[in-house]
N, C-alpha and C positions, 0 to 999 in steps of 0.2 A: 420610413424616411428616405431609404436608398433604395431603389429597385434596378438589379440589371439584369437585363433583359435580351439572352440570347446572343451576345456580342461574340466578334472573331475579330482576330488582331493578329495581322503579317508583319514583321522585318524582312527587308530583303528576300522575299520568298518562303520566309520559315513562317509554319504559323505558329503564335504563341500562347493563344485565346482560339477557345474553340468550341462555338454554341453554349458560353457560360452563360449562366444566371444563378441571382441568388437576390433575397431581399434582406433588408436590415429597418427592423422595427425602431420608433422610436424610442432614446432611452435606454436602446440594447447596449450593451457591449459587445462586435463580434470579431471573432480572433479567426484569423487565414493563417493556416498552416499549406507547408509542401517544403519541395526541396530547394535548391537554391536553383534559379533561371527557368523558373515555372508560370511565372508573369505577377506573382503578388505586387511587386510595385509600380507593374503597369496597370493593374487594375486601379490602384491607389489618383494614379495620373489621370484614370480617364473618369473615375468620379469629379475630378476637383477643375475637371474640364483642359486639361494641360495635354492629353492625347485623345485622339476622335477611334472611334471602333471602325473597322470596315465595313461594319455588317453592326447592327443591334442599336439598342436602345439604352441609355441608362439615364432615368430619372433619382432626381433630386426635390425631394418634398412635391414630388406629383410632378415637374417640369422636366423633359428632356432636354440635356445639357446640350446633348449631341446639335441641337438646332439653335443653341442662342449665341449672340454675339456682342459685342461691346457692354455696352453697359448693361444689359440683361443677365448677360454671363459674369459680369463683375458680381452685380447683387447676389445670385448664388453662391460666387467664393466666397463674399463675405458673410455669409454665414458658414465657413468651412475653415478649420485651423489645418495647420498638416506642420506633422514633424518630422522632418527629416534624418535618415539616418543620419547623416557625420553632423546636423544641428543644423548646417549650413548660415551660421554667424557671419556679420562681418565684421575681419580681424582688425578694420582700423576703429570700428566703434568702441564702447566701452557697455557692459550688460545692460544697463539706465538707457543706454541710445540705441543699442540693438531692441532692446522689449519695444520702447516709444517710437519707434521707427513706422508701423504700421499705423500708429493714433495720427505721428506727424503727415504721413501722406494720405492717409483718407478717410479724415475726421476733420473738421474744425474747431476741435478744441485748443483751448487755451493752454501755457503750458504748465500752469498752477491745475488744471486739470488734469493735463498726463501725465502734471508728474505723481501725484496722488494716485492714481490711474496703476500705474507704472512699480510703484515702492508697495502698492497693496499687491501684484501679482509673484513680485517678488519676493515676499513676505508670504505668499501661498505656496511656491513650491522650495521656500527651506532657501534662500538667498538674501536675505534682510543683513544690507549693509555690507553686500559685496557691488552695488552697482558701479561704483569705477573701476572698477579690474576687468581688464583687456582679457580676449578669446586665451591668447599666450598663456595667461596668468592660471587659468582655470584647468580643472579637473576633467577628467571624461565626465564625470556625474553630472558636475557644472554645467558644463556645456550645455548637457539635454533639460539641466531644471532651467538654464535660461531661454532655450528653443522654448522650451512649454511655457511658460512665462508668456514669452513672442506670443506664439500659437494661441496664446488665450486669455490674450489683451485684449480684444475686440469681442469680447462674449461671444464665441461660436457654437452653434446647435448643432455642429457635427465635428468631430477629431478625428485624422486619418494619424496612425502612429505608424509608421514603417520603420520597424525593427530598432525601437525605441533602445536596446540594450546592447547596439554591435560595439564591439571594442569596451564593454566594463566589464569588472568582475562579477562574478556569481553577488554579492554580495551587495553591493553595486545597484546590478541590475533589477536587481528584486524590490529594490527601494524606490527604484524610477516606478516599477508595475504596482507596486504600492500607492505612491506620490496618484497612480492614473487612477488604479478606486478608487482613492479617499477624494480625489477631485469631484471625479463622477458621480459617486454619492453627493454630492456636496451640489453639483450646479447640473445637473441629471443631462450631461451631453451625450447625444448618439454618437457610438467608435468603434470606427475597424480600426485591431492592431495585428501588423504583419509581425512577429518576432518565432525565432526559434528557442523561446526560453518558457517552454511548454508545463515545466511543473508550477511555474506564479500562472501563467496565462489560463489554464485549465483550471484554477480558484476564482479568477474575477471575470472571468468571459461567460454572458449567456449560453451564444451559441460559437461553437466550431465549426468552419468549413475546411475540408480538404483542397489543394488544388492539386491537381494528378494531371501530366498528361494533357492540360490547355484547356481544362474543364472542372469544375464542381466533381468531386469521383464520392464527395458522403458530407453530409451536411447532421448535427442532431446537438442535442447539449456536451457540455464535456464528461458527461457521465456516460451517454450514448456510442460516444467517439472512444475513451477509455474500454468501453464491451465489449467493441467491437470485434467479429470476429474475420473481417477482411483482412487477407493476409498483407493487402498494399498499403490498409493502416496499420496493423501491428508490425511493420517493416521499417515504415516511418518514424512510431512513436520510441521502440527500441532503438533503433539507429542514431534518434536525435536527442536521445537521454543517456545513450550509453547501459543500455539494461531497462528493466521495468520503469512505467512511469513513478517518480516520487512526488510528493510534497513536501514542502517546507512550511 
């Protein structure tokens, strides 16, 4: 469903992408780990076509994005949800008008339709009869069940999650990576999730990738990636758990 394909990505002269690739099957779950300013959410951008690579390829259900424009490149977002880390809501909506916000711009449905639409996503990630309470009103938790909500009002066949759990508690967070199985079981979307909350993500993730260094540095299941005996992933997985990897 995702292929990329050799891409490099400069700032200002820094490279921050560099001859990556990696593919993401349909249906997978796949979870990007690394450190913090390694490019995971730039990679995130240039699947959903929001930054272009300087070099490489990345396809999207067999299309490279890298060449489409206008409406070519709409149809692919739209089949693409993305959540952003802070939710990115807006504060003067209300959750009912943040979720229906994408139905109202680019659908024609009615609003006896969105709103049905609207009150059943709601209703999926655990917000049944909070829709008029303002961004202010809400919770960290809130916030991201409403994001997902947004994200997956439009039936999307892929979910990019970027670091779906920054700013909640352990307890929290584990309930958003939850809320993302029981989804995904549920409507079998393909999803990369960038987050550093490794002991839920390493139970519902197919595959891992590392990113090291502006490149793919070990790619395998999370059983392959826990064996591991590179010193640059057990440096990683100890550092970002605080001691061995656990589960919960």
């Amino acid at each position: 469903m995702i292929q990329i394909e050799n891409i490099y990505k400069s700032f200002n002269g820094f490279a921050v992408l560099k001859a990556l690739s990696f593919q993401v099957g349909k249906g997978e779950i796949f979870a990007l780990m690394g450190g913090s300013g390694n490019g995971k959410s730039v990679i995130l951008k240039h699947i959903v076509g929001l930054m272009k690579p300087d070099q490489g390829h990345v396809f999207v259900d067999g299309k490279d994005i890298c060449h489409l424009k206008g409406n070519h490149l709409e149809e692919i977002r739209g089949r693409i949800g993305f959540l952003f880390q802070n939710g990115a809501l807006f504060t003067s909506f209300t959750v009912y008008e943040n979720v229906a916000f994408p139905l109202r711009e680019k659908t024609k449905w009615g609003e006896n339709e969105i709103r049905e639409k609207v009150l059943m996503e709601l209703d999926q990630v655990g917000l049944a009869g909070a829709e008029n309470k303002y961004p202010a009103e809400l919770s960290g938790g809130m916030i991201k069940r409403t994001a997902f909500a947004r994200a997956l009002v439009k039936k999307p066949e892929i979910m990019l999650f970027d670091e779906p759990t920054t700013g909640l508690d352990p307890i929290t967070a584990h309930t958003i990576l939850d809320l993302i199985k029981s989804l995904h079981g549920h409507l079998g979307f393909t999803a990369i999730i960038v987050s550093h909350e490794l002991s839920r993500v390493f139970q519902i993730a197919h595959k891992v990738a590392m990113l090291h260094e502006g490149t793919i540095w070990t790619i395998g299941t999370p059983e392959e990636i826990l064996s591991s005996k590179d010193p640059v992933v057990r440096q990683f997985i100890s550092g970002a758990t605080e001691g061995p990897l656990k589960f919960y």
